[in-house]
Structures are given as structure tokens and as C-alpha cells.
N, C-alpha and C positions, 0 to 999 in steps of 0.2 A: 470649430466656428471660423468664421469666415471674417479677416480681421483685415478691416481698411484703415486707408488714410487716417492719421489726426487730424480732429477738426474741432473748430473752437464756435462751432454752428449751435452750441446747447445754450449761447447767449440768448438768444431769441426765443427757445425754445420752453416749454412746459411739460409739466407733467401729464397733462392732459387727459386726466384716467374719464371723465367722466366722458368725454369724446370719443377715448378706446373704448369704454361700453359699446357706447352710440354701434360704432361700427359692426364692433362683435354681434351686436342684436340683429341690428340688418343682413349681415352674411347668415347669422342664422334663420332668417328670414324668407331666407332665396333670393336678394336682392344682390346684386354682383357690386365688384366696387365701380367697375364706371358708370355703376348706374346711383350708386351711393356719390358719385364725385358729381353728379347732374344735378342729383337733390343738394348737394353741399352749394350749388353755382344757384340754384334759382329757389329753396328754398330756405339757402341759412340753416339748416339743421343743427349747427354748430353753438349760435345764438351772435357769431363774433361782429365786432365792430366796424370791419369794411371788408369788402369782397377779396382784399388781399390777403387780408389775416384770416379767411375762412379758407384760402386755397393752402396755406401755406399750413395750415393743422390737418387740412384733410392730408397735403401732402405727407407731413410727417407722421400722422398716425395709421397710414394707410399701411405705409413704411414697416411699421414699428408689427401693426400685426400680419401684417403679409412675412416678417420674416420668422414666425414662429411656427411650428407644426401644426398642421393640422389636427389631428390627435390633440392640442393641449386645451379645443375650445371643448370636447366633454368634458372635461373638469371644468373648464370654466363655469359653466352653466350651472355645475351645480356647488360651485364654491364660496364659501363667504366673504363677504367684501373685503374683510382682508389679505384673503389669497387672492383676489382678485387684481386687487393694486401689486401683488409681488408680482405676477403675472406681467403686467406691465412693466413693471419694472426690469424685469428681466427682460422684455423685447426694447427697452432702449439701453439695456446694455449689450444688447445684440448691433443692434445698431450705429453704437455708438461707441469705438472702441478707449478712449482715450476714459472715458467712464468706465467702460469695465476693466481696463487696467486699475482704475483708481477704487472700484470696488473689492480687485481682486488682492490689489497691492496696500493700501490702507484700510479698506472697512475689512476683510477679511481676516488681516494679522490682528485686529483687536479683538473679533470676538476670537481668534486662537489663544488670546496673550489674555483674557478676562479682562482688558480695558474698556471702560466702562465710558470713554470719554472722547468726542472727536473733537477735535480743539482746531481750529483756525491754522492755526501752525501748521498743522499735521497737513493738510490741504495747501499749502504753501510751499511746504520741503517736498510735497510728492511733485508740484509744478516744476519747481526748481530742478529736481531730478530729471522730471522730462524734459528742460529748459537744455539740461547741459547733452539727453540722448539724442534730442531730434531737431535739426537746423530749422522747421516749419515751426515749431514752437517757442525755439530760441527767439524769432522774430515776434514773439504776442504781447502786445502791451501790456503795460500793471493793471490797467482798465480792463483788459479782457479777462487776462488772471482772475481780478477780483468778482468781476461779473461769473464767470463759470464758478468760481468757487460757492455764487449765491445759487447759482442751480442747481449746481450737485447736492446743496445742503436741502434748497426745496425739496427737489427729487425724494430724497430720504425720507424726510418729513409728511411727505404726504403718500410715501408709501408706507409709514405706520414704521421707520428702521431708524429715527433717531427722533426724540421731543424737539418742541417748539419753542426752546426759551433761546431767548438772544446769546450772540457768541457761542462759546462754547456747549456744543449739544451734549445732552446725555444718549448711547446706545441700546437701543430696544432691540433684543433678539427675536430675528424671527422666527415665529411656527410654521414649518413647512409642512402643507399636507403632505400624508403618505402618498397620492395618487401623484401628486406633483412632484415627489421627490422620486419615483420610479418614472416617470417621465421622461424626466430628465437624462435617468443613467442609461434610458432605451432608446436615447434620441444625441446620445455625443456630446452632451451638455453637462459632460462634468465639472468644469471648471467653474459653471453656474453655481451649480450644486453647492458647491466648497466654498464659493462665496457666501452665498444663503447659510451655509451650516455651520460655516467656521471651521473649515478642517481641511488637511494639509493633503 
């Protein structure tokens, strides 16, 4: 996988699974994206609040599955909603590298370690450790901190990988499909993989 910059852009950023539908339906459609990014401009296909927040999701979900294989939308099509949101989720850990450190580095060793619990903390000391790796990071306020830390826990949350009660989440393991889980090992996406499964 191809591993950029850190960036602290998941501030602004959503989950946006039913968006990533959106799209997926249109490519399967025959519909190209700049012709999806036209409807995004004059029809709102998004539903969003102003033309900049419609450009700025088309942007990043375009993003998110344009960097996935091609190959992974048969499965998509025929998987169920909850593979569907892992799906996404794993194209903004594609995406987004500073996240999939933190899914590879924190959610990964708990389900290896049967920890059942992501605690606030836990999301804090992995900051702090990239705080002291990376000069760009070192520089991010406690206000950014704390804002990604509310995404990353979205994220989770709404891809079905940790409950919704305040603070302290409980871990929900994921079900990987079999077709997704061979995917992956056929496409150089192991390190996904090991996320998702929990294993070393």
C-alpha cells in the first residue's frame, strides 16, 4: 500500500458510507465519475447543505473508492450491509494513512490481546506517540487531537467495529467474508487483512 503524508484532514471528514453507495451504484451503472461529479454539481445527489460540502464529499469519496480494486465492487454488489461498510472502511484506511496506522497499531493488538475495550486513553497515547515520531504532528493542537479522535471513534461506530455508548467503546469483531478475505491476500492488502482479523 501506498503510504502518504499524515494528515489531520479526517477532521472534517465522515464516514460517508451511504455516499460511498451512491457512487459504487453509479460506476456500476456506466456512469463515469466526472460525469457522477456533474450530477454531484447541479443535482445535489448527495443531499448536502451547500455546494461546498457537496464538492468536498464528492471529493473524498471519489478518493476513497477510486483507490480500491476493481475486483472488490463483485463482492460488493453482492454483500451485506455489513461487509459493505468494512469495505469502506477499509478504503479510508487506504486513504488515510495516519488511521490505518492507528487501526493497525491500536485496534489490531486488541483484538490480538482479546481486549475488549478501546478506551479514550488508548487513542491519546497512540497520538502522543506519533506526537513525539513525526514533526507535522508534533505541531497539532489538543483541539485537533481531540476532534480526530471523535472521527476515528465515528468511523468505527458506524462501520459496525465498536458500539455506540459514550466514552469508553466496547469492540465488536468483525466478520470477514470469505470472498473479501481472499481479496485482499490477492491484491497486497495484507496488512488490511491483519487488521480486520486480528492477527500478527
Amino acid at each position: 500500500m501506498h503510504r502518504k503524508e499524515y494528515s489531520a484532514g479526517a477532521v472534517k471528514l465522515s464516514f460517508w458510507f451511504a455516499e460511498f453507495n451512491k457512487i459504487v451504484e453509479l460506476l456500476c451503472d456506466e456512469i463515469n465519475m466526472e460525469e457522477i461529479k456533474v450530477l454531484t454539481e447541479n443535482e445535489n445527489i448527495f443531499s448536502a447543505a451547500t455546494s461546498a460540502r457537496s464538492k468536498q464529499i464528492f471529493s473524498t469519496v471519489s478518493m476513497r473508492v477510486s483507490s480500491l480494486p476493481d475486483s472488490i465492487f463483485e463482492i460488493y454488489h453482492k454483500a451485506t450491509i455489513e461487509t459493505k461498510k468494512i469495505i469502506n472502511l477499509i478504503s479510508i484506511m487506504i486513504t488515510d494513512t495516519l488511521f490505518f496506522d492507528f487501526m493497525y497499531e491500536i485496534y489490531r493488538e486488541k483484538l490480538i490481546l482479546g481486549d475488549t475495550v478501546l478506551a479514550d486513553m488508548d487513542i491519546r497515547v497512540f497520538f502522543h506517540d506519533k506526537q513525539r515520531e513525526s514533526e507535522k504532528v508534533a505541531k497539532w493542537t489538543d483541539d485537533t487531537l481531540n476532534r480526530l479522535q471523535k472521527s476515528y471513534k465515528s468511523w468505527l461506530s458506524e462501520a459496525g467495529l465498536l458500539d455506540h455508548s459514550i466514552g469508553d467503546r466496547k469492540i465488536i469483531r468483525p466478520i470477514i467474508d470469505l470472498s473479501l478475505e481472499l481479496l485482499l491476500e490477492n491484491n497486497n492488502m495484507i496488512p488490511i487483512l491483519k487488521v480486520l482479523s486480528g492477527t500478527r
